[in-house]
Backbone as CSV, one residue per row, in Angstrom:
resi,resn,N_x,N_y,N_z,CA_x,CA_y,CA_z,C_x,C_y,C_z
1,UNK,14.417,-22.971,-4.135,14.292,-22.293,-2.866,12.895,-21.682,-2.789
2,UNK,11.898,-21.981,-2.147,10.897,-21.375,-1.498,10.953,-19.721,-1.352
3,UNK,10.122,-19.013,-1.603,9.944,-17.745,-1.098,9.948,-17.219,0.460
4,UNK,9.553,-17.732,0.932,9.642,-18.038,2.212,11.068,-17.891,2.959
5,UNK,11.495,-18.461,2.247,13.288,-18.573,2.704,14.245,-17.408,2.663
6,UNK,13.487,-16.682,1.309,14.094,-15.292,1.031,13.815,-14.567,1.876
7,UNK,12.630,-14.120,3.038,12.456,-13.310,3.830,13.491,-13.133,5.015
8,UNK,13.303,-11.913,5.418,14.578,-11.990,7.000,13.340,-12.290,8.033
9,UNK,13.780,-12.470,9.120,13.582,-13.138,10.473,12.228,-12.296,10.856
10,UNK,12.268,-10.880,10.706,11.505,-9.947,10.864,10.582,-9.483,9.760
11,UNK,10.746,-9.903,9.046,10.024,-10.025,7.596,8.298,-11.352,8.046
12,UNK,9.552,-12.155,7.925,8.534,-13.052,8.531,7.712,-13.076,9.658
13,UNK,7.982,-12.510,10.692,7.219,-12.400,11.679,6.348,-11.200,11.878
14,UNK,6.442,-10.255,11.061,5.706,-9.420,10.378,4.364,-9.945,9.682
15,UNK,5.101,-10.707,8.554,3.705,-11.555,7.675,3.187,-12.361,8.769
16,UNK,3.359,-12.846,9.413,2.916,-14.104,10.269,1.514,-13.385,10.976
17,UNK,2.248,-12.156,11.665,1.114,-11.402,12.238,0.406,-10.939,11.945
18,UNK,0.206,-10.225,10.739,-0.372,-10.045,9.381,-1.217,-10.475,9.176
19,UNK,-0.706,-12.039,8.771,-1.899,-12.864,8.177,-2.729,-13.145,9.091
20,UNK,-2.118,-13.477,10.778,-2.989,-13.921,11.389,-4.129,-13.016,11.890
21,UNK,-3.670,-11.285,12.185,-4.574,-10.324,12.315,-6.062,-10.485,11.386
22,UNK,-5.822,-10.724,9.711,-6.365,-11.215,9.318,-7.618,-11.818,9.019
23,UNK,-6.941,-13.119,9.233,-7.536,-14.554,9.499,-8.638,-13.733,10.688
24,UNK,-8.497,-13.552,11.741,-9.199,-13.582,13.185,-10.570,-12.492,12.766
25,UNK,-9.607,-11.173,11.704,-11.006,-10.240,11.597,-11.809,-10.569,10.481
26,UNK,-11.431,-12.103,9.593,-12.124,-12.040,8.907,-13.337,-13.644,9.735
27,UNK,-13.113,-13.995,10.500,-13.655,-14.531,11.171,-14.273,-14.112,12.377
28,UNK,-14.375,-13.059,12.771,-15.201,-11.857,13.693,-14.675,-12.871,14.579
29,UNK,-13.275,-12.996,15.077,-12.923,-13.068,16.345,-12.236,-11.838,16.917
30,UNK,-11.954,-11.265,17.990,-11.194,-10.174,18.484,-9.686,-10.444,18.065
31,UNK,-8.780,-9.118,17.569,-7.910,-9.439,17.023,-7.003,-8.510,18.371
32,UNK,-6.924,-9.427,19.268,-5.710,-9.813,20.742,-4.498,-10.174,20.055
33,UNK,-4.002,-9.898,20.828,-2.116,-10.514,21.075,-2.086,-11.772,21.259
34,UNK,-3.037,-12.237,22.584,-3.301,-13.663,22.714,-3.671,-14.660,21.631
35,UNK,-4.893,-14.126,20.605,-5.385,-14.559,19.463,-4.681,-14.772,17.971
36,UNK,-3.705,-13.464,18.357,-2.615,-13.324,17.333,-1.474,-14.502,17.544
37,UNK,-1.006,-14.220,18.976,0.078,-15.715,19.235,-0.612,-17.266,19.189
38,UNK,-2.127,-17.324,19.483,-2.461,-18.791,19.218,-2.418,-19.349,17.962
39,UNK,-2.989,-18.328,17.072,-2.922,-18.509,15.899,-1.730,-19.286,14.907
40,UNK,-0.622,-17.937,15.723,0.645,-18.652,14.656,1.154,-19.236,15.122
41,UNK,0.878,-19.994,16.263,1.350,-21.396,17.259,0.898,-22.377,16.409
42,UNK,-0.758,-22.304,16.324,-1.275,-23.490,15.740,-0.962,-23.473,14.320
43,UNK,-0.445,-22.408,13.602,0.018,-22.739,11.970,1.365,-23.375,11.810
44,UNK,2.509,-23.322,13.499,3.427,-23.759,13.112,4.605,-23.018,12.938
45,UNK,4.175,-21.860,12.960,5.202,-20.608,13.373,5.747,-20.383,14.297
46,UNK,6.821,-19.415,14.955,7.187,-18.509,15.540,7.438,-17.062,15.280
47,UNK,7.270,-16.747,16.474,7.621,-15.142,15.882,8.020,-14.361,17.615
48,UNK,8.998,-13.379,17.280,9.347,-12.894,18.515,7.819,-12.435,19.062
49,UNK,8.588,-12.734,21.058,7.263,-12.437,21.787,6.336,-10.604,21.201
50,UNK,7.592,-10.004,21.031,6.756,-8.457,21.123,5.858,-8.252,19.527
51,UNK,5.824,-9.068,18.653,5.179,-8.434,17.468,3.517,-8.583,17.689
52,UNK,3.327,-9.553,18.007,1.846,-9.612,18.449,0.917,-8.788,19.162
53,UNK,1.416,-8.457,20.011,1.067,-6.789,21.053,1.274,-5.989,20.390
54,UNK,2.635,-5.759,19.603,2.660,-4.290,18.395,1.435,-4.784,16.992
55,UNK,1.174,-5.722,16.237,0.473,-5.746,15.193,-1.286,-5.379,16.281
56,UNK,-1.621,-6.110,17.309,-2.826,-6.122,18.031,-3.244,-4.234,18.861
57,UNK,-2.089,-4.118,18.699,-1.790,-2.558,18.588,-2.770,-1.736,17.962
58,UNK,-1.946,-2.364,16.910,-1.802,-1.368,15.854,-3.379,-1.225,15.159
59,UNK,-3.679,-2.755,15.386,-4.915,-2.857,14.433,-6.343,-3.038,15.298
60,UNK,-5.990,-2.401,16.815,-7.259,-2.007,17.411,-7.863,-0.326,16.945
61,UNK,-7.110,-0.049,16.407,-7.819,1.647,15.985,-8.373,1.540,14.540
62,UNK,-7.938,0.404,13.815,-8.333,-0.060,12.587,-9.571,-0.881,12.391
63,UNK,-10.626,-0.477,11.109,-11.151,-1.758,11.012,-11.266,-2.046,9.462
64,UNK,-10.061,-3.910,9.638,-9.796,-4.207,8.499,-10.489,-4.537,7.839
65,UNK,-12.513,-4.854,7.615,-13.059,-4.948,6.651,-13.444,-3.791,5.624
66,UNK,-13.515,-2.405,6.209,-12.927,-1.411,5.356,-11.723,-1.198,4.875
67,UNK,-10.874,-1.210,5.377,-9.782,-1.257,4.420,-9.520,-2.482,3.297
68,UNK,-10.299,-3.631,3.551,-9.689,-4.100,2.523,-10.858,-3.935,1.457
69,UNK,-12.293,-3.980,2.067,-13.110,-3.920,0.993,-12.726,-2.614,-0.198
70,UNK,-11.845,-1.635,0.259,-11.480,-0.577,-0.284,-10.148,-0.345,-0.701
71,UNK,-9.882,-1.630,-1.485,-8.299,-1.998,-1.581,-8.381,-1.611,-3.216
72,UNK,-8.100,-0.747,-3.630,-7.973,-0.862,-5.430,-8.772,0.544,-5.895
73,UNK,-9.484,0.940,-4.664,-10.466,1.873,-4.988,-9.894,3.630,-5.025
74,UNK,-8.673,3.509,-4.941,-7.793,4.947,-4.542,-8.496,5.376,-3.519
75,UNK,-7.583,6.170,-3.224,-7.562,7.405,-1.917,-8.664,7.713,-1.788
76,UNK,-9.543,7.879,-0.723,-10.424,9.426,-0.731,-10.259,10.567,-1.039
77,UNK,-10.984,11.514,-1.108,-10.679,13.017,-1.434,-10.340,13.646,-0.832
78,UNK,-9.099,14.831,-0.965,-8.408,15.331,-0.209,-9.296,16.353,0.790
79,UNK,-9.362,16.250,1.893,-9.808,17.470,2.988,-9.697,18.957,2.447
80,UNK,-10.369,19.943,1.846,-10.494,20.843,1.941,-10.065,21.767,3.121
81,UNK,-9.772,23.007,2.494,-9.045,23.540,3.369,-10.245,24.422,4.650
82,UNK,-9.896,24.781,5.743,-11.150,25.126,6.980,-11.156,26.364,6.708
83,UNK,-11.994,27.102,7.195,-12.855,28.319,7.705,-12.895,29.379,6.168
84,UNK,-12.336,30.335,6.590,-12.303,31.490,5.744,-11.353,30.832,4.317
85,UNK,-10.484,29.983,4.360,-10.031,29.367,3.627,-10.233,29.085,2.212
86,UNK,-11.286,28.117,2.986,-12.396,27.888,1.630,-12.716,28.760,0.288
87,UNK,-13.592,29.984,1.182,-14.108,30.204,-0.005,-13.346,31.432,-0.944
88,UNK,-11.771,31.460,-0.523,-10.562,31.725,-1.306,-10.531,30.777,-2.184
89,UNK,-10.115,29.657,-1.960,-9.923,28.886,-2.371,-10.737,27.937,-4.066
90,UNK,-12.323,28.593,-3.059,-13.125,28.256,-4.511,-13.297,29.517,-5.244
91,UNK,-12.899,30.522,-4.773,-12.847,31.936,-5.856,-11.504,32.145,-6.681
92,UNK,-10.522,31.199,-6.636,-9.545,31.132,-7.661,-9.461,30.426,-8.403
93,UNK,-9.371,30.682,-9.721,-9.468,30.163,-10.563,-8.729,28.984,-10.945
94,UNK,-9.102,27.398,-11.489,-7.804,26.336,-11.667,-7.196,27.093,-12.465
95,UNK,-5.972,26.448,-12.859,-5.041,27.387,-13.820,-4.516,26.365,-15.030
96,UNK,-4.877,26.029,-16.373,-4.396,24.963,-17.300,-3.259,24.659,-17.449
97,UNK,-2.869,23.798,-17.476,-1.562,23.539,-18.001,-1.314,24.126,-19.539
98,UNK,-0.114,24.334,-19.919,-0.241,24.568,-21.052,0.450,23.263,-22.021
99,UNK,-0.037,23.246,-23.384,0.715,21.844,-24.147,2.180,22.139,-24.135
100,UNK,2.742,20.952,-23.861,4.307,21.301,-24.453,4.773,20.669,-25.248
101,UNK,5.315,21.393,-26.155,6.226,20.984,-27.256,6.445,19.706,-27.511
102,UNK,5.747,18.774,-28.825,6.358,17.135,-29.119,7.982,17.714,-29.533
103,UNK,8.394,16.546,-29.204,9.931,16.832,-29.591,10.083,16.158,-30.958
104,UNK,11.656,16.381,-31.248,11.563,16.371,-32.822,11.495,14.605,-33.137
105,UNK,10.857,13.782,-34.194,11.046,12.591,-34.421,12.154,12.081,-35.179
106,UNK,13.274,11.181,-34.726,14.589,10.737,-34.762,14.458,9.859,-35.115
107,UNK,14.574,9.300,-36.138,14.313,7.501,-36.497,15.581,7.018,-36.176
108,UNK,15.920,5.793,-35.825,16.458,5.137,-35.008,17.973,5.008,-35.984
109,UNK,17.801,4.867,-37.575,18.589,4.878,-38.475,19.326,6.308,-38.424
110,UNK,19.193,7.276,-37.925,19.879,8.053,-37.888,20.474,8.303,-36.658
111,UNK,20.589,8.103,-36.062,21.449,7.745,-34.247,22.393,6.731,-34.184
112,UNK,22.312,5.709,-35.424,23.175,4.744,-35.265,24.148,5.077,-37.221
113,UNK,23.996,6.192,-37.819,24.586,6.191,-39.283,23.683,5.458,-40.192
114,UNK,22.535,4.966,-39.827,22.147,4.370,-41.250,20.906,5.409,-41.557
115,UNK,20.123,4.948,-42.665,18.555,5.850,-43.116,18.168,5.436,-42.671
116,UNK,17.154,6.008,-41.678,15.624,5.021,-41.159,14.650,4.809,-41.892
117,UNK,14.793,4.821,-43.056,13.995,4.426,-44.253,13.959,2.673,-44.267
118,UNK,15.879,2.573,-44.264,15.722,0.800,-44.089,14.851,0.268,-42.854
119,UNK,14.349,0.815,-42.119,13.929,0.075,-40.696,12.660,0.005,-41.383
């Protein structure tokens, strides 16, 4: 069985739009609804009429060559806090963790009745 097969209906038409969003911004075409549905016409797909307008949506406030060039790279840094905030904030001190306790070592021969000497 194909992978493919395992997906639900909406699964797939999800990826479809996906990929094709994609495909279009990595080819500096405008990533439309229209562009999105030609696309997975010409790959051979379907996908309900409304996902294309929701993915073309979604990914006009986006731009996917930053996000992906920045795929692996973690998060940015968290926003600091505003105004008077701040410089509370940098006048307290971090606070260490403290070590905690290794726990006791159990050799495996003694959890089951034998010496853990034999192991």
């Amino acid at each position: 069985m194909s992978a493919t097969a395992q997906v639900t209906k909406a699964e797939h038409d999800e990826l479809c739009c996906g990929y094709a969003a994609l495909i279009l911004q990595d080819e500096g075409a405008e990533v439309t609804s229209d562009n999105i549905s030609k696309l997975i016409a010409a790959s051979g797909n379907e996908v309900e009429s409304y996902w294309p307008g929701l993915f073309a949506k979604a990914v006009s406030t986006l731009n996917l060559t930053d996000i992906l060039s920045n795929v692996g790279t973690g998060g940015g840094a968290a926003a600091g806090p505003a105004g008077g905030e701040a410089a509370a904030a940098e006048a307290e001190p971090e606070k260490e963790e403290e070590p905690q306790e290794e726990e006791a070592d159990v050799g495996v021969g003694d959890i089951f009745g034998g010496d853990s000497d034999d192991y």
